[in-house]
Backbone as CSV, one residue per row, in Angstrom:
resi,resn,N_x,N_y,N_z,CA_x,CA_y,CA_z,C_x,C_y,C_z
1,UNK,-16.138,6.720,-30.936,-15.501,5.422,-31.047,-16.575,4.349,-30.952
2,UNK,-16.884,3.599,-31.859,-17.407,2.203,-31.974,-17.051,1.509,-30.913
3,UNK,-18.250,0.764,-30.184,-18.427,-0.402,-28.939,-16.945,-1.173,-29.655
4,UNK,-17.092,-1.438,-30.716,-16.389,-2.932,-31.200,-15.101,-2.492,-31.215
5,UNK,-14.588,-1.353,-31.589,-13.282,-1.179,-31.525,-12.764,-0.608,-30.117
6,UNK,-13.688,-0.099,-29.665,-13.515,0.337,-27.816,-13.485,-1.603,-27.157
7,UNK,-14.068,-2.331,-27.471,-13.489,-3.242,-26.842,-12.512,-4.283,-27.929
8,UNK,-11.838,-4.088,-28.767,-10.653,-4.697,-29.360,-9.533,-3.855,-28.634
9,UNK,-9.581,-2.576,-28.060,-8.529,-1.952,-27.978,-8.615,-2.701,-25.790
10,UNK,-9.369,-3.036,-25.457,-9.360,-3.344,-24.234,-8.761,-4.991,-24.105
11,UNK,-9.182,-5.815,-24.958,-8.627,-7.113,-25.464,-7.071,-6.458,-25.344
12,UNK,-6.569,-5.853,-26.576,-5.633,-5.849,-26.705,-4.520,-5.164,-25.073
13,UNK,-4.949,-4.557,-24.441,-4.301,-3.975,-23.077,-4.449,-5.100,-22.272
14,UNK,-5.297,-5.993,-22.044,-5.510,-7.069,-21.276,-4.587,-7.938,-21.799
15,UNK,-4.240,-8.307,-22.873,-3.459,-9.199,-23.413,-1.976,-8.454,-22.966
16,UNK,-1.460,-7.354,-23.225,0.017,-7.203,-22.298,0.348,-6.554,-20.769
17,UNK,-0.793,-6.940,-20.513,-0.922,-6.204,-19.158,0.473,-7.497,-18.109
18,UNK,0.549,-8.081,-18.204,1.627,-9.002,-17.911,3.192,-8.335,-18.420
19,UNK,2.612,-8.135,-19.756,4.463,-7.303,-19.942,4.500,-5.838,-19.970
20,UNK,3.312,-5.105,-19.239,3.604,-3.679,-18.527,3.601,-3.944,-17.246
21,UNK,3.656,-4.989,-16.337,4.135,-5.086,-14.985,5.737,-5.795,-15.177
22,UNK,6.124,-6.908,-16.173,7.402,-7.312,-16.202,8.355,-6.303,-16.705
23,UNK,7.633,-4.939,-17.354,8.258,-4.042,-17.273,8.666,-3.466,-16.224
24,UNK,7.948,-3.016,-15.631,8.320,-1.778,-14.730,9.429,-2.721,-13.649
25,UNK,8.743,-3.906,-13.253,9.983,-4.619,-12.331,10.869,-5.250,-12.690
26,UNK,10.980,-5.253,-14.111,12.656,-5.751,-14.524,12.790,-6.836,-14.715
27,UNK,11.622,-8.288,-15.020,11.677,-9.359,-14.996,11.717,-9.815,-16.530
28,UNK,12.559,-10.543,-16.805,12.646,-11.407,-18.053,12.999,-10.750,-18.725
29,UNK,12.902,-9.741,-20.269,13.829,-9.753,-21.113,13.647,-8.110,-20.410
30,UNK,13.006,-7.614,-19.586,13.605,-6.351,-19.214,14.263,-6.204,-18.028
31,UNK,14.647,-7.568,-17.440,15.551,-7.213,-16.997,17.170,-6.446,-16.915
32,UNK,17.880,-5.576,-16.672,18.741,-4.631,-17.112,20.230,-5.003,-16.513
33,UNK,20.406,-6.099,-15.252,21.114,-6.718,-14.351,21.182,-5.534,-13.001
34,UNK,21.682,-6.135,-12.094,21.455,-5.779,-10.827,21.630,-3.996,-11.146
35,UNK,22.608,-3.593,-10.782,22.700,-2.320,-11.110,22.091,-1.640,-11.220
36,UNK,21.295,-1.388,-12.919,20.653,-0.816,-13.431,19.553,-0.612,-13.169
37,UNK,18.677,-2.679,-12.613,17.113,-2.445,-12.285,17.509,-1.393,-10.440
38,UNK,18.828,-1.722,-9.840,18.403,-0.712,-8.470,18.034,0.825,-8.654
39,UNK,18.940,1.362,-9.778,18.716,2.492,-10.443,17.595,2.584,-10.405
40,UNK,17.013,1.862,-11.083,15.281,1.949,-11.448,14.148,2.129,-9.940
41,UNK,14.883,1.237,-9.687,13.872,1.091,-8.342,14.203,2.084,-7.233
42,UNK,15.338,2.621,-7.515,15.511,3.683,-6.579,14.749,5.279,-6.873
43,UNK,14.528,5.150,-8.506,14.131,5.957,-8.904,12.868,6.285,-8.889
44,UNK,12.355,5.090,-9.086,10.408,4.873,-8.813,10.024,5.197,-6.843
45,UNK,11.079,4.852,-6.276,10.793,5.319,-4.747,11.315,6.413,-3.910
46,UNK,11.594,7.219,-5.078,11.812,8.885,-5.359,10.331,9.101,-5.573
47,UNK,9.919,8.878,-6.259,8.754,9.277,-7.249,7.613,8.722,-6.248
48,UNK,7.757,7.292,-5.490,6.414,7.205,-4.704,7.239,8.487,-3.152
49,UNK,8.316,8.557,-2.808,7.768,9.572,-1.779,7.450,11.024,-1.854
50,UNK,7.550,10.994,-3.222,7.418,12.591,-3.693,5.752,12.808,-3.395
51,UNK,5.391,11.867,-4.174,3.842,11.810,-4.013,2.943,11.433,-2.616
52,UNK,4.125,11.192,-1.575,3.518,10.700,-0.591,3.423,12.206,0.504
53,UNK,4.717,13.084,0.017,5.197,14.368,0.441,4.114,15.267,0.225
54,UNK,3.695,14.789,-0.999,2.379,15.961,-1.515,1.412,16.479,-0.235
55,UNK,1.385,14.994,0.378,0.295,15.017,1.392,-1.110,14.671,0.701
56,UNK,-2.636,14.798,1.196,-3.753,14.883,0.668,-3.855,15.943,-0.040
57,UNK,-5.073,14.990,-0.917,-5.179,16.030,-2.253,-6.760,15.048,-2.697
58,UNK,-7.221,16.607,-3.092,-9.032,16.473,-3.126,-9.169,15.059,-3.999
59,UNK,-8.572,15.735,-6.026,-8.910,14.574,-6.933,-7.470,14.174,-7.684
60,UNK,-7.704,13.388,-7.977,-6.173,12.674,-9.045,-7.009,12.473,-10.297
61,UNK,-6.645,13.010,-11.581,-6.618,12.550,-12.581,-6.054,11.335,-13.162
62,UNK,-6.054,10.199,-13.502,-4.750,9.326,-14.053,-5.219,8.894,-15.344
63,UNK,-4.503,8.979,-16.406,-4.702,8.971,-17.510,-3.914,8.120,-18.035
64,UNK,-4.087,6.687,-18.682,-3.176,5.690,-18.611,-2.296,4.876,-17.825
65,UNK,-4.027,4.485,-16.805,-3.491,3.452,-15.508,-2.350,2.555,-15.880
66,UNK,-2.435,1.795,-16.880,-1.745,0.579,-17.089,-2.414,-0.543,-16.056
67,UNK,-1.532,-1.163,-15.443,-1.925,-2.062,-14.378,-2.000,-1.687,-13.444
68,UNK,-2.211,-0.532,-12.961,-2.836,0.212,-11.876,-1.543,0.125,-10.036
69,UNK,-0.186,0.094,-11.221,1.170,0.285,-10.607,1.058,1.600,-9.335
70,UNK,0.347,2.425,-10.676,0.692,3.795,-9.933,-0.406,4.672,-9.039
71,UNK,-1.752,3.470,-9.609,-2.941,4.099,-9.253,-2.946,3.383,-7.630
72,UNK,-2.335,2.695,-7.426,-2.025,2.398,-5.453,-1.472,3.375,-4.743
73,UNK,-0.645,3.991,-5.309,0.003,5.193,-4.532,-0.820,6.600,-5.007
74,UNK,-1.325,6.680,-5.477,-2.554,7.859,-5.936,-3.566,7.217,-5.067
75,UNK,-3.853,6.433,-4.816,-5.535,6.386,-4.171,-4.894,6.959,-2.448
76,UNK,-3.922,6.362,-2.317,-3.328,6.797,-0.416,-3.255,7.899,-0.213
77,UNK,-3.255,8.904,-1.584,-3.254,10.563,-1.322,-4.404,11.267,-1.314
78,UNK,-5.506,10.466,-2.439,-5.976,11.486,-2.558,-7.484,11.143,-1.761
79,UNK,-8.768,12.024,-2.142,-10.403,11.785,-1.522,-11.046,11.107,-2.486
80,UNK,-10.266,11.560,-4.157,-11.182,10.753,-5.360,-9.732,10.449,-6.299
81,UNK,-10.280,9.429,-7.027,-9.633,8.953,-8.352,-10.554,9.197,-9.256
82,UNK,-10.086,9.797,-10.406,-10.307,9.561,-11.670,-9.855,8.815,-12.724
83,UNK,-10.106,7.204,-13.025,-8.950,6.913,-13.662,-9.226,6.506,-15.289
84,UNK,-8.639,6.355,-16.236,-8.897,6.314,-17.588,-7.798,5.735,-18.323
C-alpha cells in the first residue's frame, strides 16, 4: 500500500470517527428511542462483563479499533495490546 493512499484512508476514518461513537451511543439520527438504545446498552454491558469474566490475558489482538470504544475494556484485561 502506497504512503498516499495509507494516509487518505486515515483522513478518511478521522473524518467519521464522530459518527462511529454517535453510533454506538445512539445519539442523533441513530438514535432508536428509549427502548431500543436500553436494549443496546444492555447488550454492550453483557459483552463488557463477559470480557471482564475472562479475567487476565497475556495479548489482545484488536483489529478495527474504531474510536478505541472497545480498546478501554481490552487494555483492563490484558499485559499487551495489539491494535490495528
Amino acid at each position: 500500500m502506497s504512503q498516499e493512499r495509507l494516509q487518505e484512508q486515515i483522513a478518511y476514518y478521522n473524518a467519521r470517527a464522530n459518527e462511529y461513537d454517535e453510533w454506538f451511543y445512539r445519539i442523533g439520527r441513530y438514535d432508536r428511542g428509549e427502548q431500543l438504545n436500553q436494549l443496546w446498552f444492555d447488550e454492550a454491558a453483557m459483552i463488557k462483563k463477559a470480557l471482564k469474566n475472562l479475567g487476565s490475558v497475556q495479548t489482545v489482538l484488536e483489529l478495527a479499533c474504531g474510536t478505541g470504544i472497545w480498546t478501554q475494556e481490552l487494555v483492563a484485561i490484558s499485559r499487551k495490546n495489539c491494535c490495528y
